[in-house]
C-alpha positions as a Markdown table, in Angstrom:
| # | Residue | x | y | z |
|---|---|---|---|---|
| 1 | Unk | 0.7 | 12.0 | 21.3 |
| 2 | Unk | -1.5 | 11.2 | 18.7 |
| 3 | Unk | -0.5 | 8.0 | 16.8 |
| 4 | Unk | -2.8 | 8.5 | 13.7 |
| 5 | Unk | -0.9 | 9.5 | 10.0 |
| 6 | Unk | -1.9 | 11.9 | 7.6 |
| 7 | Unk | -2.3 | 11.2 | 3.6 |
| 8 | Unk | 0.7 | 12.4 | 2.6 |
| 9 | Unk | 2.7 | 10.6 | 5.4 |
| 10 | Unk | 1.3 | 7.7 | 4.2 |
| 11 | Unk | 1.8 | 7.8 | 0.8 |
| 12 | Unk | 5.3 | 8.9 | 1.3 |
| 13 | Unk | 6.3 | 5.9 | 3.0 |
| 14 | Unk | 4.5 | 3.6 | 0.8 |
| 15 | Unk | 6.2 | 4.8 | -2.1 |
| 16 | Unk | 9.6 | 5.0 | -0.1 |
| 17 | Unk | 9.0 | 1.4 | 0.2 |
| 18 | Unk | 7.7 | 0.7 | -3.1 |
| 19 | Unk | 10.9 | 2.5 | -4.7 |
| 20 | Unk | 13.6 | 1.3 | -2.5 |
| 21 | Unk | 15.0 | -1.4 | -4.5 |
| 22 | Unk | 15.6 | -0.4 | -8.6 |
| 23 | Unk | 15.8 | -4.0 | -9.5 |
| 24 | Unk | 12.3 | -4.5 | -8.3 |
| 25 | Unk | 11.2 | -1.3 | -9.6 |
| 26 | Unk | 12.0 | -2.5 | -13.3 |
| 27 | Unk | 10.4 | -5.9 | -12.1 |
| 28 | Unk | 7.1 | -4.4 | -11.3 |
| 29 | Unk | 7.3 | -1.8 | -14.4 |
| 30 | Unk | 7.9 | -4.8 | -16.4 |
| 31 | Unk | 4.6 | -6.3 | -14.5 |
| 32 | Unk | 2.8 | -3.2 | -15.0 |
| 33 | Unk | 3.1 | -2.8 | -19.2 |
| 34 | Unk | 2.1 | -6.5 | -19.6 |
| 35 | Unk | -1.4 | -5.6 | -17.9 |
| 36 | Unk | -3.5 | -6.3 | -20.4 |
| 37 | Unk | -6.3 | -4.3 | -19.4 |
| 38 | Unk | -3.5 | -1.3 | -19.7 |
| 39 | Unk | -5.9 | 1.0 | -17.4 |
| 40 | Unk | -3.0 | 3.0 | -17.5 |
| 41 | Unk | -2.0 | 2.6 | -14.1 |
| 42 | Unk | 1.7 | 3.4 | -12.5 |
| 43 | Unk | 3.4 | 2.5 | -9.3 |
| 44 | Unk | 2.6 | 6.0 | -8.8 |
| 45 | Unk | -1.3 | 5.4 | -9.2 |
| 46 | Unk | -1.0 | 2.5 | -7.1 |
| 47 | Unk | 0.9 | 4.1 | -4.3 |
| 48 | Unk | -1.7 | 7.3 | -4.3 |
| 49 | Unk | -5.0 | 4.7 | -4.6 |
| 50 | Unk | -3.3 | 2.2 | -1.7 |
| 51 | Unk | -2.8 | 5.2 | 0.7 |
| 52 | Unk | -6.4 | 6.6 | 0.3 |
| 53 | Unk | -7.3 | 2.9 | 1.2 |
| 54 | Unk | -5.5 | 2.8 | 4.3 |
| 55 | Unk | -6.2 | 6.5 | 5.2 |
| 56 | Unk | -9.5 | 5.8 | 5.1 |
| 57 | Unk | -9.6 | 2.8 | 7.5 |
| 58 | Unk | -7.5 | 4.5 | 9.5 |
| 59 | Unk | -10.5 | 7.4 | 10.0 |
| 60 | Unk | -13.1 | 5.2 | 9.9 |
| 61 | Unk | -11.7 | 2.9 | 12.5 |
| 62 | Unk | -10.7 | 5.7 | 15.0 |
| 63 | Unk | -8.5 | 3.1 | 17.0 |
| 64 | Unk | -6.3 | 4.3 | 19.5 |
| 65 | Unk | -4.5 | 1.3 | 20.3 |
| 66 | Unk | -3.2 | 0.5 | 16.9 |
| 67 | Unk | 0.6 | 1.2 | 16.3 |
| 68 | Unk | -0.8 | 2.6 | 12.9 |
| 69 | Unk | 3.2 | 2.7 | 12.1 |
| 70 | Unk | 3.4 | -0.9 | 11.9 |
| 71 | Unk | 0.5 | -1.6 | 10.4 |
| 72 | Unk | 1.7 | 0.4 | 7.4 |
| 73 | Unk | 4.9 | -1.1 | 7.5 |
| 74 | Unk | 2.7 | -4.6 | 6.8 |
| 75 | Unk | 0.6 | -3.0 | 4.5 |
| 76 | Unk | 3.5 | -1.7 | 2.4 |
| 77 | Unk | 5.3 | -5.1 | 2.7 |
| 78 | Unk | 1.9 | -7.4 | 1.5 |
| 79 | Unk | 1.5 | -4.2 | -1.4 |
| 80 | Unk | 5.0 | -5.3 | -2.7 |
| 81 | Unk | 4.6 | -9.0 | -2.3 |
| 82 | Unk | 1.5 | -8.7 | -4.0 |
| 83 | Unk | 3.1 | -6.7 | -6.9 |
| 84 | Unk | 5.9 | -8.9 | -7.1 |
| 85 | Unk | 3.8 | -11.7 | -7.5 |
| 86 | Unk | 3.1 | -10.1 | -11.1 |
| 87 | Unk | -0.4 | -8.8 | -9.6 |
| 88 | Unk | -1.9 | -5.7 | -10.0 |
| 89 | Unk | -3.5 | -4.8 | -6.5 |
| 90 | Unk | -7.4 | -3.4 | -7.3 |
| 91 | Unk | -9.2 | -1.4 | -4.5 |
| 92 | Unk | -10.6 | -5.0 | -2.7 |
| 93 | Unk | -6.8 | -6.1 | -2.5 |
| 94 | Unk | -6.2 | -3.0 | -0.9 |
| 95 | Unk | -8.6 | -2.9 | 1.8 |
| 96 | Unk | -8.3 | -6.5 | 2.3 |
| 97 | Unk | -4.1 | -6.0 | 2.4 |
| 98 | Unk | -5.4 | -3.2 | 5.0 |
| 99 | Unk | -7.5 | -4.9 | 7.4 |
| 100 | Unk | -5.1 | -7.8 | 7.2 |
| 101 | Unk | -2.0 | -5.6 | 8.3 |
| 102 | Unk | -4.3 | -3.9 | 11.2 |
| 103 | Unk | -5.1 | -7.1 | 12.4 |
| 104 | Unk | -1.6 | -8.5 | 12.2 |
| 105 | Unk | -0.4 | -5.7 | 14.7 |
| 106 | Unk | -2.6 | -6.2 | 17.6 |
């Protein structure tokens, strides 16, 4: 049984866990329209541009012994603490969020 995720999969649960609680959604929305940058990014942007991240360490890594399940659980769960810190996570964040979830599993 393979234990590898696709994309979509990914993504899916991500935003699943991103979008779980409404009052946090408004939170981070709120978060997100005081960026002063405004680079025009949503929690949907963020969800998409976090699961290429992890999709992509998950390829590159080709790790068999990784219950790549829980590390995305980790990964979603440091993605919304990091949001909820009134952060906008940037593609380092990400990978760094990444690598640290991985290593948290084995």
């Amino acid at each position: 049984m393979s234990n590898s995720l696709y994309y979509g999969e990914i993504a899916a649960k991500i935003s699943a866990h991103l979008y779980q609680n409404p009052d946090q959604i408004m939170e981070i929305d709120l978060i997100l329209s005081q960026e002063d940058d405004k680079n025009d990014q949503t929690l949907w942007t963020i969800c998409a541009d976090a699961a290429r991240v992890f999709d992509t360490i998950e390829d590159l890594s080709e790790e068999h012994f990784i219950d790549w399940h829980q590390a995305l659980d980790n990964y979603a769960d440091g993605l919304l603490d990091h949001l909820l810190q009134g952060e906008t996570p940037n593609i380092i964040d990400m990978v760094s969020m990444a690598s640290e979830s991985i290593q948290n599993t084995l």
